[in-house]
C-alpha positions as CSV (number, residue, x, y, z in Angstrom):
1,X,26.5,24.9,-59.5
2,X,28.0,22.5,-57.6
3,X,25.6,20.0,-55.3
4,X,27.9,21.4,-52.1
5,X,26.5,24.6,-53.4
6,X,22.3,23.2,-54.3
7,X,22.0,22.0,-50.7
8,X,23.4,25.0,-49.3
9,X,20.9,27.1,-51.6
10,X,17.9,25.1,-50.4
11,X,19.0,25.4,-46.2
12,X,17.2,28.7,-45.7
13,X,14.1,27.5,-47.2
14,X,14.4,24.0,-45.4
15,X,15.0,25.5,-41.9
16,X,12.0,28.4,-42.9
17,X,9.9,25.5,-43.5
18,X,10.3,24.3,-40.0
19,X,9.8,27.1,-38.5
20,X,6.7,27.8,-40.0
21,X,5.4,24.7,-38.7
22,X,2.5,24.9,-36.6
23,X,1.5,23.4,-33.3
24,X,1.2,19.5,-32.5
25,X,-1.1,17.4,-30.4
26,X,0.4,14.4,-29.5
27,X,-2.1,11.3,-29.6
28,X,-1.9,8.1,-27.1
29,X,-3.7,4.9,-27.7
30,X,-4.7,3.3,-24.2
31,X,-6.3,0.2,-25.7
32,X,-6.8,-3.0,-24.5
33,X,-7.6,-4.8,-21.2
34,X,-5.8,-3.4,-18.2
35,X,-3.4,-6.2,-16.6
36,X,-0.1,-6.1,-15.5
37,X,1.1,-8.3,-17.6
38,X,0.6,-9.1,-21.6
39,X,-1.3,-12.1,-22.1
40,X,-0.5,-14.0,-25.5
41,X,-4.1,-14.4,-25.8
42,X,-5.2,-10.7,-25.7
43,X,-5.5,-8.5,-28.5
44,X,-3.6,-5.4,-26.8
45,X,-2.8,-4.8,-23.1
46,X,-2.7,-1.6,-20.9
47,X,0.0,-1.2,-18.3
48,X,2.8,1.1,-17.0
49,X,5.3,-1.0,-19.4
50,X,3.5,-1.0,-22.4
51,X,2.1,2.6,-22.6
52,X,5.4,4.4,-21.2
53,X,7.5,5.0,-23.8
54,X,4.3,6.4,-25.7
55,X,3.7,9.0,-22.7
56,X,7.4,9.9,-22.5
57,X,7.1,10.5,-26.6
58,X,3.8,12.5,-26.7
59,X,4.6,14.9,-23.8
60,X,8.4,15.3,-25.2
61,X,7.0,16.8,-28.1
62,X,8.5,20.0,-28.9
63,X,5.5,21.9,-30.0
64,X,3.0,20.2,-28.3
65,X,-0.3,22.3,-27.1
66,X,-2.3,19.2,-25.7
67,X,-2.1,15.4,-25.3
68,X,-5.0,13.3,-26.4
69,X,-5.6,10.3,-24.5
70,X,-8.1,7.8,-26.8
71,X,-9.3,5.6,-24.7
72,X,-11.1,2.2,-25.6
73,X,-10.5,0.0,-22.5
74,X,-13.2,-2.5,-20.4
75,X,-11.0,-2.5,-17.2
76,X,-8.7,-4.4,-15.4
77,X,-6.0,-4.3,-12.8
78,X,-6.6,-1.6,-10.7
79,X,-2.9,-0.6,-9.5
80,X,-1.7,-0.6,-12.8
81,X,-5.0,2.2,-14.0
82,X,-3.7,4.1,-11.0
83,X,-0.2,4.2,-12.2
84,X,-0.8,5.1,-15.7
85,X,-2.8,7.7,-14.6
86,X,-0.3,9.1,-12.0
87,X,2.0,8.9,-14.8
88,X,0.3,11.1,-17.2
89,X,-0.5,13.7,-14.4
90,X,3.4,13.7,-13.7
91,X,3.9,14.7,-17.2
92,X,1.4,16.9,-17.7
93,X,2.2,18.9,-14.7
94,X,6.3,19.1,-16.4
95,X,4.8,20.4,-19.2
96,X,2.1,22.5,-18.0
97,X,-0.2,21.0,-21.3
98,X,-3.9,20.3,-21.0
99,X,-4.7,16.6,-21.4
100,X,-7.9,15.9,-23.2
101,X,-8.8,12.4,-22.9
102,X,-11.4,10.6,-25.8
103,X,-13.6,7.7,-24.9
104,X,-14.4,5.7,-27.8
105,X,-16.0,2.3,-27.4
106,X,-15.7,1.8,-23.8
107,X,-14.1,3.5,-21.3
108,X,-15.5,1.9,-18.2
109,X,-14.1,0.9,-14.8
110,X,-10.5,1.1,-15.2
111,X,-10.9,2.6,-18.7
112,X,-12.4,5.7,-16.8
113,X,-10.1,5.9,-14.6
114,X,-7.5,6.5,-16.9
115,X,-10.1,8.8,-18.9
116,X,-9.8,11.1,-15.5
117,X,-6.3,11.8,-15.9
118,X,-7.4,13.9,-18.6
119,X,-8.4,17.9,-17.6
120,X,-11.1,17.2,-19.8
121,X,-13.2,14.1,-21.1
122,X,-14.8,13.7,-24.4
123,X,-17.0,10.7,-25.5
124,X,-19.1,9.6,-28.8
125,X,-22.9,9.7,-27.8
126,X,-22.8,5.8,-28.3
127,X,-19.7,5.4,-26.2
128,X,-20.2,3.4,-22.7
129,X,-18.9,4.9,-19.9
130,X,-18.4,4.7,-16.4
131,X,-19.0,1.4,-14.4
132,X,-17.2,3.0,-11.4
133,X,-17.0,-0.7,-9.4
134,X,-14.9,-3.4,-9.2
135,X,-14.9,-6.7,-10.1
136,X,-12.9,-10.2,-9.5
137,X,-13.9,-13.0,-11.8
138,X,-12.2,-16.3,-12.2
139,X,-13.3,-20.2,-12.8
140,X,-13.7,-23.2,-10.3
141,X,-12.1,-26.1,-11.5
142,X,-12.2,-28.3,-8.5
143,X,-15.0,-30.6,-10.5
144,X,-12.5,-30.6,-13.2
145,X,-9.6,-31.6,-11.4
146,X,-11.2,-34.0,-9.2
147,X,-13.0,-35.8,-12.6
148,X,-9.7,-36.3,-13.8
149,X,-8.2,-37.9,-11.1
150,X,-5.8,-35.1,-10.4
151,X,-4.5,-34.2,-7.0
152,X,-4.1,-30.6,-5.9
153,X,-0.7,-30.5,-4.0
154,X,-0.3,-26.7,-2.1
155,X,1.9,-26.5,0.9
156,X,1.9,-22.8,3.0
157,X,2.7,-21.3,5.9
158,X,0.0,-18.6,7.2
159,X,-3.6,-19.9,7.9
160,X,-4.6,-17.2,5.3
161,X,-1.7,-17.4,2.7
162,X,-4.1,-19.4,0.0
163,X,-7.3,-18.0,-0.5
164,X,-9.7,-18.7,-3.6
165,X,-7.8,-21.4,-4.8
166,X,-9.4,-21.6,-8.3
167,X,-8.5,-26.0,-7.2
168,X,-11.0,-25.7,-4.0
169,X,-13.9,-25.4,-3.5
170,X,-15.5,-21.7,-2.6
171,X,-15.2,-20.9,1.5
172,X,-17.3,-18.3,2.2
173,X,-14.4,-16.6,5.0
174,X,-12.2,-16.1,1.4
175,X,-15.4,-14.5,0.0
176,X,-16.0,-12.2,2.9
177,X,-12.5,-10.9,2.9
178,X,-12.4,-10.4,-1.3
179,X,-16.0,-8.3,-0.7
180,X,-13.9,-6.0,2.0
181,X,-10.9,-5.9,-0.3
182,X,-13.5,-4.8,-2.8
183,X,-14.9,-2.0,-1.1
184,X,-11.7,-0.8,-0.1
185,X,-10.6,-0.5,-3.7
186,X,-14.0,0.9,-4.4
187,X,-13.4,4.2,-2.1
188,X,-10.2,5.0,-3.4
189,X,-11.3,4.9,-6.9
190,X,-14.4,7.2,-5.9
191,X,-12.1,9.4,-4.4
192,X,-10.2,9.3,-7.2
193,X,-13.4,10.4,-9.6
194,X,-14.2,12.7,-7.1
195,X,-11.2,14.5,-6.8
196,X,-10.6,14.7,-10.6
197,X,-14.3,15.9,-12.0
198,X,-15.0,17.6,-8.5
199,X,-18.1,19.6,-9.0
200,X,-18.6,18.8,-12.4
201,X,-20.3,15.7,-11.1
202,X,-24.4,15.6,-10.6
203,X,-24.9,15.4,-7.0
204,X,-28.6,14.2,-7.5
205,X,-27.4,10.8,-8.9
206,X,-25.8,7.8,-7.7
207,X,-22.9,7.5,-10.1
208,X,-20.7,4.6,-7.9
209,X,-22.7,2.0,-8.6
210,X,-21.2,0.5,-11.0
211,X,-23.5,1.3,-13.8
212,X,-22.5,2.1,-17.1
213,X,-24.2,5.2,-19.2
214,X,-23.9,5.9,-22.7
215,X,-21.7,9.3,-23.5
216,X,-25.0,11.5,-24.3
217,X,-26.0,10.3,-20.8
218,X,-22.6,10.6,-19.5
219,X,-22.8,14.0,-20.7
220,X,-25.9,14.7,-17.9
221,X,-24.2,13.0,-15.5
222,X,-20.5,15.0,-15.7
223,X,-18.4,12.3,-16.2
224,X,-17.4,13.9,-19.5
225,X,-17.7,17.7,-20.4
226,X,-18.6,17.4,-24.2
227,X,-19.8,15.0,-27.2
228,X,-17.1,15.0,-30.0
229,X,-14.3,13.1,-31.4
230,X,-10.1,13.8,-31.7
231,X,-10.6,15.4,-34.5
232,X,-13.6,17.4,-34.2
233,X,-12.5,18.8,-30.9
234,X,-9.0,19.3,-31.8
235,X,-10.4,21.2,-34.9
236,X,-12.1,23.4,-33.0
237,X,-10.1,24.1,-29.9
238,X,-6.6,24.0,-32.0
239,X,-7.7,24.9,-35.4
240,X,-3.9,25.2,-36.7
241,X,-2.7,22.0,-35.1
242,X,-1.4,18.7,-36.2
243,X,-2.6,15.5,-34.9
244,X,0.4,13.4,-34.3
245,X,0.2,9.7,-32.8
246,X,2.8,8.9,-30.4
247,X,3.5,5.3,-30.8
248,X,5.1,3.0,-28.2
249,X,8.8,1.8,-28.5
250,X,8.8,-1.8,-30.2
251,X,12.1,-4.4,-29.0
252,X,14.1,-6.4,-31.7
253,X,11.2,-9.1,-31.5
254,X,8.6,-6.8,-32.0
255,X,9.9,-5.2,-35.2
256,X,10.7,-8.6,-36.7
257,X,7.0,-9.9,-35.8
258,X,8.7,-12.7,-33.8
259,X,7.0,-11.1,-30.3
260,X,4.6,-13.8,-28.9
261,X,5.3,-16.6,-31.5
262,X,6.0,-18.9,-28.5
263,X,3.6,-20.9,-26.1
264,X,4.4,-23.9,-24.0
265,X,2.0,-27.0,-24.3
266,X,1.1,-26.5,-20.7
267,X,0.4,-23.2,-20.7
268,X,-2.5,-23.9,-23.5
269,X,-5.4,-24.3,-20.3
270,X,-4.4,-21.2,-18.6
271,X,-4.3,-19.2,-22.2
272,X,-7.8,-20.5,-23.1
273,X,-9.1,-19.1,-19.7
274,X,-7.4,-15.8,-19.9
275,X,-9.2,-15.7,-23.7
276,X,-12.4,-16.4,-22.0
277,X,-12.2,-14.1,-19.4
278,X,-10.7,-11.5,-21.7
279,X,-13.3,-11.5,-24.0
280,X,-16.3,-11.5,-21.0
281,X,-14.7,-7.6,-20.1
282,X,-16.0,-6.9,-23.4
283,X,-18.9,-8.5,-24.1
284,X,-20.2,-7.2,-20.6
285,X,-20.4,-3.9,-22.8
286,X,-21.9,-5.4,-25.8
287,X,-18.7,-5.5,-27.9
């Protein structure tokens, strides 16, 4: 036999083998600090950029019966939770798939926000969830500057262009305003909760606090339907399904390792601060 005539034995059995395959849920990792743009400092980073090529790849899936969204975030920029979370409701909606999202460590502030794009939310017991608030943190430096004997130079037009100059010191005007700004951001994202877990929610509790539960108490509250892992929910719900990670499109840098390899002598200050302030989102959750 010929191998024209082996491989055109085997391309029955090949194709049969395909078909029999069963069905797929497609996994997305939205790890990492929230921020519009990666910092060199931060171990991962959640935006629109990073995580779109994974959504496009999860929902494209041909025999795809759920997304899983695993979730392990502190928080961050609230826009870019918003449009992540617009994003997977797009796709979802194209695909007419349930989107089950996982909380692991954390998935508080912005993490549950993009935890309530999911139809359904999951947690570990030991996971912390909610802190449904927001935040602004950042460093004075005038002292620093001013010790120094460096001269902060800023030249605008507007009398309310500069505000919270990190240079200056604190004017409690720019304070006022950030606290308004705050509370506006605040509604939307209770709205936002609100119109995702609707009545799921326990009306006897004050959930927009800002507080932060663990998932058995998250559980009571209804800001997740169930206890349970990826695995252990997906073997229940879709016993005959494959868990299949969708993973994010790398560039040319990327897959060489060269991505990041790069940082200017002056931009060693501002990378120390962003480490700092990254690694207070987490250890406000213990991790």
């Amino acid at each position: 036999m010929s191998v024209t005539d082996k491989i055109a034995s085997r391309l029955p059995r090949i194709v049969g083998e395909r078909a029999e395959r069963g069905p797929v849920v497609a996994a997305v990792r939205l790890h990492g600090v929230i921020t519009p743009s990666p910092s060199p400092v931060a171990r991962n980073a959640v935006n629109l950029h990073t995580v779109e090529s994974a959504l496009t790849r999860a929902f494209d899936h041909d025999r795809l019966v759920a997304v899983a969204l695993l979730v392990n975030s502190p928080g961050g920029a609230p826009t870019q939770s918003a449009l992540v979370a617009e994003r997977i409701r797009e796709l979802a909606a194209k695909r007419k798939v349930p989107v089950l999202a996982f909380c692991e460590d954390v998935a508080a502030s912005g993490g549950y926000w993009l935890a309530c794009a999911g139809d359904e939310i999951y947690a570990h017991g030991t996971s912390m969830v909610g802190s449904i608030g927001v935040v602004s943190a950042g460093f004075g430096l005038a002292g620093l500057i001013e010790r120094h004997g460096i001269e902060r130079r800023v030249h605008a037009a507007g009398e309310h262009k500069v505000r919270l100059d990190p240079f200056e010191p604190e004017k409690a005007e720019d304070v006022e305003w950030l606290r308004g700004l705050h509370a506006e951001l605040h509604a939307q994202f209770v709205e936002w909760v609100r119109h995702r877990r609707g009545h799921r929610l326990a009306a006897d509790a004050d959930l927009f606090s800002g507080e932060v539960w663990t998932g058995a108490k998250a559980l009571e509250l209804g800001l997740v339907d169930g206890i349970g892992t990826l695995r252990s929910v997906v073997a229940q719900r879709y016993p005959d399904a494959e868990i299949v990670l969708a993973e994010p499109r790398k560039n040319l840098l990327s897959r060489l390792g060269l991505a990041g390899t790069t940082t200017r002598s002056g931009d060693f200050l501002l990378d120390g601060l962003s480490a700092l302030e990254e690694r207070a989102r987490w250890s406000r959750f213990g991790l």
